[in-house]
Backbone and ligand atoms as CSV (ligand in chain L), in Angstrom:
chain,resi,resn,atom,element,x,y,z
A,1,UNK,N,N,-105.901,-16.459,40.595
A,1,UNK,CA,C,-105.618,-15.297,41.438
A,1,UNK,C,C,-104.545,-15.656,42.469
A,2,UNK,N,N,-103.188,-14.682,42.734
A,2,UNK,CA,C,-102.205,-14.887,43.541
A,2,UNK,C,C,-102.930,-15.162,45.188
A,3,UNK,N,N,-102.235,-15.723,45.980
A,3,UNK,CA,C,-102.689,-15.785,47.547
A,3,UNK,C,C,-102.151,-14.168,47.912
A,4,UNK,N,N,-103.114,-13.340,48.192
A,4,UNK,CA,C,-102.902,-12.407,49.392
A,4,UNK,C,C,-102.133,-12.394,50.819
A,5,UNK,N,N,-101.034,-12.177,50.628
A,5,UNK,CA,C,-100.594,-12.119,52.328
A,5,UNK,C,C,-100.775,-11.145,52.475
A,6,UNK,N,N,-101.661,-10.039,52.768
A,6,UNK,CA,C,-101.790,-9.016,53.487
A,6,UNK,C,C,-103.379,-9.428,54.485
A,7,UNK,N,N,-104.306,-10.908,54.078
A,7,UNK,CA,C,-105.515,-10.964,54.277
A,7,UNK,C,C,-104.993,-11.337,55.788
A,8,UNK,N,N,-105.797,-11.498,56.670
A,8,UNK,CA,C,-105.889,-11.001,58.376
A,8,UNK,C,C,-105.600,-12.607,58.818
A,9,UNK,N,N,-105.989,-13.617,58.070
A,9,UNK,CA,C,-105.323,-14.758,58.749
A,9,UNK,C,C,-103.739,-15.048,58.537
A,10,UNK,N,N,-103.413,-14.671,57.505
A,10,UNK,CA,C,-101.994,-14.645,56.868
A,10,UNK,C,C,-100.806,-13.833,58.339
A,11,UNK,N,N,-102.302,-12.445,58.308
A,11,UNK,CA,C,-101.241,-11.700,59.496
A,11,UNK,C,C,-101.380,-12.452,61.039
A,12,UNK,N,N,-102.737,-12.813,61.263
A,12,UNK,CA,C,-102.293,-13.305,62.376
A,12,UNK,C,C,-101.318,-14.680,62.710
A,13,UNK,N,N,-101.140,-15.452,61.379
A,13,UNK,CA,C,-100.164,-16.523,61.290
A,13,UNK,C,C,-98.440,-15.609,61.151
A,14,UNK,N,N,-98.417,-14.506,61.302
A,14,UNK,CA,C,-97.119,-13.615,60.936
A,14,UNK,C,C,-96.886,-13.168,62.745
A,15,UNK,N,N,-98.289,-13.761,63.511
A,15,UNK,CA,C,-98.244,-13.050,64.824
A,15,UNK,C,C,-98.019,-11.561,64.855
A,16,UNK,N,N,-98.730,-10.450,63.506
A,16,UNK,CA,C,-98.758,-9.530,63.365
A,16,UNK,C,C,-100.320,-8.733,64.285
A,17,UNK,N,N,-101.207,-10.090,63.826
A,17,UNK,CA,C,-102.646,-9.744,64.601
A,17,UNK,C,C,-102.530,-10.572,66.125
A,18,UNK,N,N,-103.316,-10.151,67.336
A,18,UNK,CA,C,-103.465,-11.332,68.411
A,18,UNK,C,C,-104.739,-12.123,67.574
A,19,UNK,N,N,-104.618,-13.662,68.150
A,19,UNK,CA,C,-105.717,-14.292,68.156
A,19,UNK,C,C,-105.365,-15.280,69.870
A,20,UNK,N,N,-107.144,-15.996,69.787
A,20,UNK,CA,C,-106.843,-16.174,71.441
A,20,UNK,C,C,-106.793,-18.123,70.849
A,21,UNK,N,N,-105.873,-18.512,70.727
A,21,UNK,CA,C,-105.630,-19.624,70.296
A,21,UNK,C,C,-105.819,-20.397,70.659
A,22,UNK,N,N,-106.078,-21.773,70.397
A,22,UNK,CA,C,-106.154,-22.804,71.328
A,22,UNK,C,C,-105.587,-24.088,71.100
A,23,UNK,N,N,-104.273,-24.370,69.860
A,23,UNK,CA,C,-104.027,-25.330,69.542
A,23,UNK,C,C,-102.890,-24.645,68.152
A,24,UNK,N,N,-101.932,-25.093,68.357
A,24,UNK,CA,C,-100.594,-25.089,66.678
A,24,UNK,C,C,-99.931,-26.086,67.043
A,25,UNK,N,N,-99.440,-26.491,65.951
A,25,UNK,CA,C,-98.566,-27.103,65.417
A,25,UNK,C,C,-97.786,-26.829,64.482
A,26,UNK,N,N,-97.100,-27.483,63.796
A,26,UNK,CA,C,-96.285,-27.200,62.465
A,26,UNK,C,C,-97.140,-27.000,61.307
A,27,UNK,N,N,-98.199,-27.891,61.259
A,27,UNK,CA,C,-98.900,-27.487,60.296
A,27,UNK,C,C,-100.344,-26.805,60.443
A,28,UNK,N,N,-100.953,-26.676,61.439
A,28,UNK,CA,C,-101.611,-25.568,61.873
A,28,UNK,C,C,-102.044,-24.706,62.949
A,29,UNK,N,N,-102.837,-23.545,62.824
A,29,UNK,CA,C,-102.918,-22.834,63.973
A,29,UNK,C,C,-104.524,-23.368,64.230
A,30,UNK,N,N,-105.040,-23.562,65.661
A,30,UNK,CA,C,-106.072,-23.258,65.903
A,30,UNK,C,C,-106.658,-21.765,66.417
A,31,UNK,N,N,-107.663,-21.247,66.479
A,31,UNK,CA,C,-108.089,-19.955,66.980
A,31,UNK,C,C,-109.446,-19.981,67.498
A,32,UNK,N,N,-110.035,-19.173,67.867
A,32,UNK,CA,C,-111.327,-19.092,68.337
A,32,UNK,C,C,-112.094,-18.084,67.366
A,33,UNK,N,N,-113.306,-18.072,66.589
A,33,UNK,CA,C,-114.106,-16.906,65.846
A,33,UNK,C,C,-114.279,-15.697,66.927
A,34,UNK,N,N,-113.629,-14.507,65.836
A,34,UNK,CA,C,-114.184,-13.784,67.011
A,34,UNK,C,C,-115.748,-13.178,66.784
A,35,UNK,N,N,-116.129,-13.647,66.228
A,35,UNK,CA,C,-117.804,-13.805,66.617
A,35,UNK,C,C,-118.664,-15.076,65.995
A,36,UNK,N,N,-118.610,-15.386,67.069
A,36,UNK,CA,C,-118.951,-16.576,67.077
A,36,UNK,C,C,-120.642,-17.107,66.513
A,37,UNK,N,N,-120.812,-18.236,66.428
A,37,UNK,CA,C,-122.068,-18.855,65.600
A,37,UNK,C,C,-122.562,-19.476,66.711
A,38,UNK,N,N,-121.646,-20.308,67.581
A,38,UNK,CA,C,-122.180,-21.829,68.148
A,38,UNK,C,C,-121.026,-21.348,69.518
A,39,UNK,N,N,-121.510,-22.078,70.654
A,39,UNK,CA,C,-121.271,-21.915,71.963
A,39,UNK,C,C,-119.489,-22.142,71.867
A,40,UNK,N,N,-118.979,-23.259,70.675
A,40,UNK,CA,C,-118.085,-23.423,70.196
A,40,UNK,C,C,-117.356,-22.775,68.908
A,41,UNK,N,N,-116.813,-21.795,68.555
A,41,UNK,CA,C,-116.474,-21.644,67.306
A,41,UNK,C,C,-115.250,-21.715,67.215
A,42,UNK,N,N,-114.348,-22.713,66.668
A,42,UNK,CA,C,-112.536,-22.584,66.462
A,42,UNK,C,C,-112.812,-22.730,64.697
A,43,UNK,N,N,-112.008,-21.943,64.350
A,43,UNK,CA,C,-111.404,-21.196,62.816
A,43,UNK,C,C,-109.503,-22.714,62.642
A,44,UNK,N,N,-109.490,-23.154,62.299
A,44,UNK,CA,C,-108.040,-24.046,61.504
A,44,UNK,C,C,-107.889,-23.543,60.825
A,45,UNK,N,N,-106.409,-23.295,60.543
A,45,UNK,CA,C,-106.098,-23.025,59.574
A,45,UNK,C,C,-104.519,-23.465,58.964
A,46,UNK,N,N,-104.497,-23.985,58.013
A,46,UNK,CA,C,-103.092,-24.185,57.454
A,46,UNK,C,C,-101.817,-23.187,57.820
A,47,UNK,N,N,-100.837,-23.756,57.759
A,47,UNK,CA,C,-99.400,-23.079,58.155
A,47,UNK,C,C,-99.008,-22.976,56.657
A,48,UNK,N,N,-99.691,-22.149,55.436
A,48,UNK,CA,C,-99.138,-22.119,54.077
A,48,UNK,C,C,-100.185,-21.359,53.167
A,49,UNK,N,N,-99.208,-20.938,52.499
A,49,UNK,CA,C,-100.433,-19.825,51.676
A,49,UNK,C,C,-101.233,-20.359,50.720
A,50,UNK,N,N,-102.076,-20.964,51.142
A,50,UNK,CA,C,-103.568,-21.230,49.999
A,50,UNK,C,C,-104.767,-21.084,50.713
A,51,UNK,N,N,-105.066,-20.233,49.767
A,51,UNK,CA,C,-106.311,-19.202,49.589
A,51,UNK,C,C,-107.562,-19.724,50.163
A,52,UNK,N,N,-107.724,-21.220,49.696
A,52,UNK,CA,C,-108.956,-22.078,50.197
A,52,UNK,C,C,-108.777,-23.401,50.030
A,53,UNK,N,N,-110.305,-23.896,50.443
A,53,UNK,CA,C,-109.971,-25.636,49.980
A,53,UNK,C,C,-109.573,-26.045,48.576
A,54,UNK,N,N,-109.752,-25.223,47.709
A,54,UNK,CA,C,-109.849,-25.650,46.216
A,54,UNK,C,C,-107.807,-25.743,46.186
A,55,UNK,N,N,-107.728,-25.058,46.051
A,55,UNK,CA,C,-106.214,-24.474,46.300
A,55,UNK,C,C,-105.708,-25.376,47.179
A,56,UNK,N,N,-105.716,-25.781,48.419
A,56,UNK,CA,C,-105.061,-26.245,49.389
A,56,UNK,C,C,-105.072,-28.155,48.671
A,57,UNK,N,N,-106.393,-27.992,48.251
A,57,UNK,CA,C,-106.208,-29.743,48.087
A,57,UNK,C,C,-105.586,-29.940,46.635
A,58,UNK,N,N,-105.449,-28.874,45.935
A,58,UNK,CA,C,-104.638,-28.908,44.521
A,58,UNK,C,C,-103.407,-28.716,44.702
A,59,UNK,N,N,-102.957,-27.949,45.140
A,59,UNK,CA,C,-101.535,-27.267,45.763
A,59,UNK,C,C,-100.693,-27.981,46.916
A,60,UNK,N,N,-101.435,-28.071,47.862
A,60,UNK,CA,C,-100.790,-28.452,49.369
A,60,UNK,C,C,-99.850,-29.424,48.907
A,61,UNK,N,N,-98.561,-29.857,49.762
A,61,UNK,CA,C,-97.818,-31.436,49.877
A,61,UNK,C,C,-98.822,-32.050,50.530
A,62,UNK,N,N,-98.600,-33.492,50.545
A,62,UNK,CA,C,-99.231,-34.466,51.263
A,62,UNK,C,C,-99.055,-34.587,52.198
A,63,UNK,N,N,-97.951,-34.170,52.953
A,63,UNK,CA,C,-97.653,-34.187,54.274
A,63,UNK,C,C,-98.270,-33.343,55.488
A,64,UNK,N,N,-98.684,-31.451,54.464
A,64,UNK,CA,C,-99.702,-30.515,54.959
A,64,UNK,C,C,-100.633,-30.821,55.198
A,65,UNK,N,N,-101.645,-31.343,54.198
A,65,UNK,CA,C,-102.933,-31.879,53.702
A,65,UNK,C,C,-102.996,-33.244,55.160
A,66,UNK,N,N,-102.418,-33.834,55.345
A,66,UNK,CA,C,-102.620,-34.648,56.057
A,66,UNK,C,C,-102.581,-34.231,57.801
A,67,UNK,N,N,-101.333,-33.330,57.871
A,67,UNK,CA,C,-101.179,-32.615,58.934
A,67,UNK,C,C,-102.142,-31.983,59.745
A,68,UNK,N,N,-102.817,-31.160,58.347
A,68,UNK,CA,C,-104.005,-30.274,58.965
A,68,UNK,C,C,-105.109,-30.917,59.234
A,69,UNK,N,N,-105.521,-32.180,58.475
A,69,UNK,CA,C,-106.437,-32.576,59.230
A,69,UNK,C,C,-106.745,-33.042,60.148
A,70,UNK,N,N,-105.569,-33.789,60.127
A,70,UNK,CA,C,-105.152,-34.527,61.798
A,70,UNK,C,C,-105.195,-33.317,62.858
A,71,UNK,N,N,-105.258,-32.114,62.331
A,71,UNK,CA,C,-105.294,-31.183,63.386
A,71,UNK,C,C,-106.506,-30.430,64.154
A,72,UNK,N,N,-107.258,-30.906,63.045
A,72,UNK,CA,C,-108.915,-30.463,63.034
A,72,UNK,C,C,-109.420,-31.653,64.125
A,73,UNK,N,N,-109.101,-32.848,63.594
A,73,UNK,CA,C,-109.917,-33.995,64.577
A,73,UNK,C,C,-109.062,-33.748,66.032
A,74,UNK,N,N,-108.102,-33.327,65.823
A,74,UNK,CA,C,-107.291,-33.190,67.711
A,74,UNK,C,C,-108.278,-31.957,68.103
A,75,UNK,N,N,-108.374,-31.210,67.489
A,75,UNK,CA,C,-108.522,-29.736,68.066
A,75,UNK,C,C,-110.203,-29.801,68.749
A,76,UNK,N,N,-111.116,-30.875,68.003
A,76,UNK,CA,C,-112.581,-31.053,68.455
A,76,UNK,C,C,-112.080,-31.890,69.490
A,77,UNK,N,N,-111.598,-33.263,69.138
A,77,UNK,CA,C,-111.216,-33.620,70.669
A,77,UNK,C,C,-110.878,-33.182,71.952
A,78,UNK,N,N,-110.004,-31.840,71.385
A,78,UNK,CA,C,-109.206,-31.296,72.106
A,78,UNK,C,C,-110.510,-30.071,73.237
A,79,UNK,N,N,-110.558,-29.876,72.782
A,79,UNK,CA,C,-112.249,-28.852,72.884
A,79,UNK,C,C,-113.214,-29.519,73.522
A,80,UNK,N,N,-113.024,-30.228,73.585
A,80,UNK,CA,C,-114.303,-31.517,74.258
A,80,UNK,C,C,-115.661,-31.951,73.009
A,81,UNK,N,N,-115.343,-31.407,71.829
A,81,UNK,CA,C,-116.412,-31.170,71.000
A,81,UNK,C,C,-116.865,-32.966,70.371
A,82,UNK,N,N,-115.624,-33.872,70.409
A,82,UNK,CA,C,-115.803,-35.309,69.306
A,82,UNK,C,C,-117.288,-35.916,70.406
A,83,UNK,N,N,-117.554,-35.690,71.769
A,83,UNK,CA,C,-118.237,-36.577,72.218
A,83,UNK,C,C,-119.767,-36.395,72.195
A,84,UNK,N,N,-120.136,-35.000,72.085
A,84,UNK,CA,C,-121.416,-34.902,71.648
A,84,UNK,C,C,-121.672,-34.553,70.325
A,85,UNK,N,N,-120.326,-34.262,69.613
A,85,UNK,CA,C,-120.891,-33.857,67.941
A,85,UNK,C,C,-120.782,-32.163,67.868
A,86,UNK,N,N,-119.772,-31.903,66.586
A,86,UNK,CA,C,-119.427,-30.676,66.093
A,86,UNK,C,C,-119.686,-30.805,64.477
A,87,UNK,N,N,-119.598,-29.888,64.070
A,87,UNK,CA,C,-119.818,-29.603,62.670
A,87,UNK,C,C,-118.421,-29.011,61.730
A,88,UNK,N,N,-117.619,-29.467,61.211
A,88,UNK,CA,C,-116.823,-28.830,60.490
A,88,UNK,C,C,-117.592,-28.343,59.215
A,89,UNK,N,N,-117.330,-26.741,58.486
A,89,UNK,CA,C,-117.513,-26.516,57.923
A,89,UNK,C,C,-116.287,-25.410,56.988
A,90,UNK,N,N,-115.811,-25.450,55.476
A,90,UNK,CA,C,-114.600,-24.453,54.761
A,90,UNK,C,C,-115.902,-24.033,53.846
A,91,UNK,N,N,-115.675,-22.238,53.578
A,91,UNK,CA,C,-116.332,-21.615,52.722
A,91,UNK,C,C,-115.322,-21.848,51.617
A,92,UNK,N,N,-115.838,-21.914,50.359
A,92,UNK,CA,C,-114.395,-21.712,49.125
A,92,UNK,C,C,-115.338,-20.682,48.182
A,93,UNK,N,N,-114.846,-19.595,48.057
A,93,UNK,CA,C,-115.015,-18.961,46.600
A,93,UNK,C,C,-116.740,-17.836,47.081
A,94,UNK,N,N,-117.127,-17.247,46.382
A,94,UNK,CA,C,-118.265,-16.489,46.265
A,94,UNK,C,C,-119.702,-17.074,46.489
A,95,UNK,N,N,-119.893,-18.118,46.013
A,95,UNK,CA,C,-121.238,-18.649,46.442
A,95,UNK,C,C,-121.324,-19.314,48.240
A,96,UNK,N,N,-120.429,-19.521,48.407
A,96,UNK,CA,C,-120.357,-20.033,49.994
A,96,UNK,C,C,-119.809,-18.891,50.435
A,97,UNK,N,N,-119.382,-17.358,50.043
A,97,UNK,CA,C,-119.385,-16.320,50.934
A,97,UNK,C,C,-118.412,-16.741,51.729
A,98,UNK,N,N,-117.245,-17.218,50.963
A,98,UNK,CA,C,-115.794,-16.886,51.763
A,98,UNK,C,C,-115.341,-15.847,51.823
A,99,UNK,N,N,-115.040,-15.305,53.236
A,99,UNK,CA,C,-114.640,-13.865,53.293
A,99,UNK,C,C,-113.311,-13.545,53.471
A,100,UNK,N,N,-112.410,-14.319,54.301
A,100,UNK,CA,C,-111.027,-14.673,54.446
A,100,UNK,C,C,-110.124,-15.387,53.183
A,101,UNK,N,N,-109.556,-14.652,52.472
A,101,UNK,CA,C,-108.805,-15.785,51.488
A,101,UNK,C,C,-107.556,-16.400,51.620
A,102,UNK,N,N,-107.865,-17.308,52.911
A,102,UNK,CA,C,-106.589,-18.296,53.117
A,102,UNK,C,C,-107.749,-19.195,54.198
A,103,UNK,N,N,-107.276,-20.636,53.435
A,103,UNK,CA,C,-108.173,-21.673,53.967
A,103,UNK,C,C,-108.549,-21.689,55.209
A,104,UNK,N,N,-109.779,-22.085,56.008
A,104,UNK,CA,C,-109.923,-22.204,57.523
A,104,UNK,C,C,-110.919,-22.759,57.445
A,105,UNK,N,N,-110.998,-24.285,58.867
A,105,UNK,CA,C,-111.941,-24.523,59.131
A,105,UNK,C,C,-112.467,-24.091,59.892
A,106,UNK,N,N,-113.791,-24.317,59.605
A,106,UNK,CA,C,-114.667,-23.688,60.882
A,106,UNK,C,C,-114.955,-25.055,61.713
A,107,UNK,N,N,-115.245,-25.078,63.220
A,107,UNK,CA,C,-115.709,-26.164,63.665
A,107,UNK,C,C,-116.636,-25.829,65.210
A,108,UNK,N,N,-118.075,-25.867,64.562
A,108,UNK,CA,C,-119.002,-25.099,65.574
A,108,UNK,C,C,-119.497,-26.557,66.206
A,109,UNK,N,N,-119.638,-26.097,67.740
A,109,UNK,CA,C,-120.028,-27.024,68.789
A,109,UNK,C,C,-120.444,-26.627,69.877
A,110,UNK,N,N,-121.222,-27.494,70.819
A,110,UNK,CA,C,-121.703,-26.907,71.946
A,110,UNK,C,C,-122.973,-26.434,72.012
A,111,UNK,N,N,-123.865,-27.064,71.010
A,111,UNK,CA,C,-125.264,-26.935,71.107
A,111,UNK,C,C,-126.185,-27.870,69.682
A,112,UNK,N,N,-127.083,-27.898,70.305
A,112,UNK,CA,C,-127.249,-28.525,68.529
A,112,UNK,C,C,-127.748,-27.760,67.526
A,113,UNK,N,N,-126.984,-27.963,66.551
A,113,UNK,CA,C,-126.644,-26.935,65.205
A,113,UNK,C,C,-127.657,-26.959,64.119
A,114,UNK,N,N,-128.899,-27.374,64.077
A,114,UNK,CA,C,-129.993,-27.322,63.173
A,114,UNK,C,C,-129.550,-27.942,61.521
A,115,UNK,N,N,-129.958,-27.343,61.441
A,115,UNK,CA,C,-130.212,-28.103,59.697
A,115,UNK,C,C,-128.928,-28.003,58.743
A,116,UNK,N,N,-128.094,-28.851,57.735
A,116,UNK,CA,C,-126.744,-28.328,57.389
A,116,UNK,C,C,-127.027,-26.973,56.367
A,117,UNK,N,N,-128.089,-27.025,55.964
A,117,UNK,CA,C,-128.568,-25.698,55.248
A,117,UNK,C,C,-129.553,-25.133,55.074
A,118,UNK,N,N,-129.720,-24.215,54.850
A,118,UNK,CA,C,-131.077,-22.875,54.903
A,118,UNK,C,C,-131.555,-23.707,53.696
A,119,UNK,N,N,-132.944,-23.781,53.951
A,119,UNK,CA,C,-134.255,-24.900,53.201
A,119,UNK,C,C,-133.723,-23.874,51.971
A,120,UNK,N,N,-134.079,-24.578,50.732
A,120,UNK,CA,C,-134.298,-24.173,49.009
A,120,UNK,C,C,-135.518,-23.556,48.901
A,121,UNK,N,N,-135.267,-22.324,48.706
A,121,UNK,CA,C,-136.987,-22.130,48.282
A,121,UNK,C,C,-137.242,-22.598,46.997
A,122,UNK,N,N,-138.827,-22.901,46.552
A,122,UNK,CA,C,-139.200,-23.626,45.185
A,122,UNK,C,C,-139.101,-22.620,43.856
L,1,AMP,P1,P,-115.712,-17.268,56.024
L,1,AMP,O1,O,-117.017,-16.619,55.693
L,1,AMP,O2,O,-115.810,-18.775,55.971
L,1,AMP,O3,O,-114.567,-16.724,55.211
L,1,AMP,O4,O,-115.452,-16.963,57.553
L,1,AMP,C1,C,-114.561,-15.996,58.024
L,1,AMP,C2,C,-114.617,-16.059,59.523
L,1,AMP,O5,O,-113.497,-15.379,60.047
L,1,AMP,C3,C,-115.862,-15.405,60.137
L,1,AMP,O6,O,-116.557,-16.373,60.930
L,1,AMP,C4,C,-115.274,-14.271,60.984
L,1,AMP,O7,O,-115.999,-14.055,62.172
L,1,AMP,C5,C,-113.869,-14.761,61.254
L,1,AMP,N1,N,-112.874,-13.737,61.548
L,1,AMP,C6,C,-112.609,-12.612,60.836
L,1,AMP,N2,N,-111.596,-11.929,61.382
L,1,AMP,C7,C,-111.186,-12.650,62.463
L,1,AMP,C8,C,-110.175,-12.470,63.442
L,1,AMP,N3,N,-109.357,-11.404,63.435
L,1,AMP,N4,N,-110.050,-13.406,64.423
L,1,AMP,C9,C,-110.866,-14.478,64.439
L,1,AMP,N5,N,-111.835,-14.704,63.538
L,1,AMP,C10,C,-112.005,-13.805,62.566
């Protein structure tokens, strides 16, 4: 499936949408969720059109791929989040209920975040 540039992170990387930001670079934007999970919620996201992680780590240059992550660990630092512990989390595809189709991390902090997933029922 082609990448969508009409999906809402695409536009707010077009500075078509506001977001209340808190960190870019060349290779990514930081943002804040606007509804948030955790006392902390910042959304990363790549400066390039792929859809998700699947895509981004198949597709991306090495130079992106490396960029952005380095941008994720500044941006918790940056946040005050590396010293008590944050959670990065990327939805990809239908079973993880990705709703945005252009990659973003999530990185919730600022309280402690319970279990990494809703128990299995038997
Ligand atoms: P996901 O389910 O991983 O695709 O998560 C999409 C996230 O994008 C959700 O946490 C939404 O709250 C968030 N979101 C949607 N629209 C916006 C927006 N305009 N600005 C900031 N966050 C957004």
């Amino acid at each position: 499936m082609a990448y969508d540039d009409t999906n809402i992170f695409a536009r707010i990387l077009r500075g078509e949408i506001p977001a209340k930001s808190v960190y870019e670079d060349e290779y990514a934007l930081a943002f804040h969720d606007i509804n948030p999970q955790a006392p902390q919620h910042i959304l990363v996201i790549p400066k390039g059109p792929y859809q998700s992680m699947d895509d981004f780590t198949a597709h991306a240059p090495d130079a992106l791929i490396a960029g952005f992550f380095k941008a994720v660990g500044h941006v918790a630092r940056q946040v005050g989040a590396a010293e008590r512990g944050y959670r990065i989390l990327a939805n990809h595809g239908a079973d993880a209920h990705q709703e945005v189709p252009h990659l973003h991390i999530h990185i919730f902090a600022g309280r402690p975040l319970g279990p990494m997933l809703t128990p299995m029922k038997d």
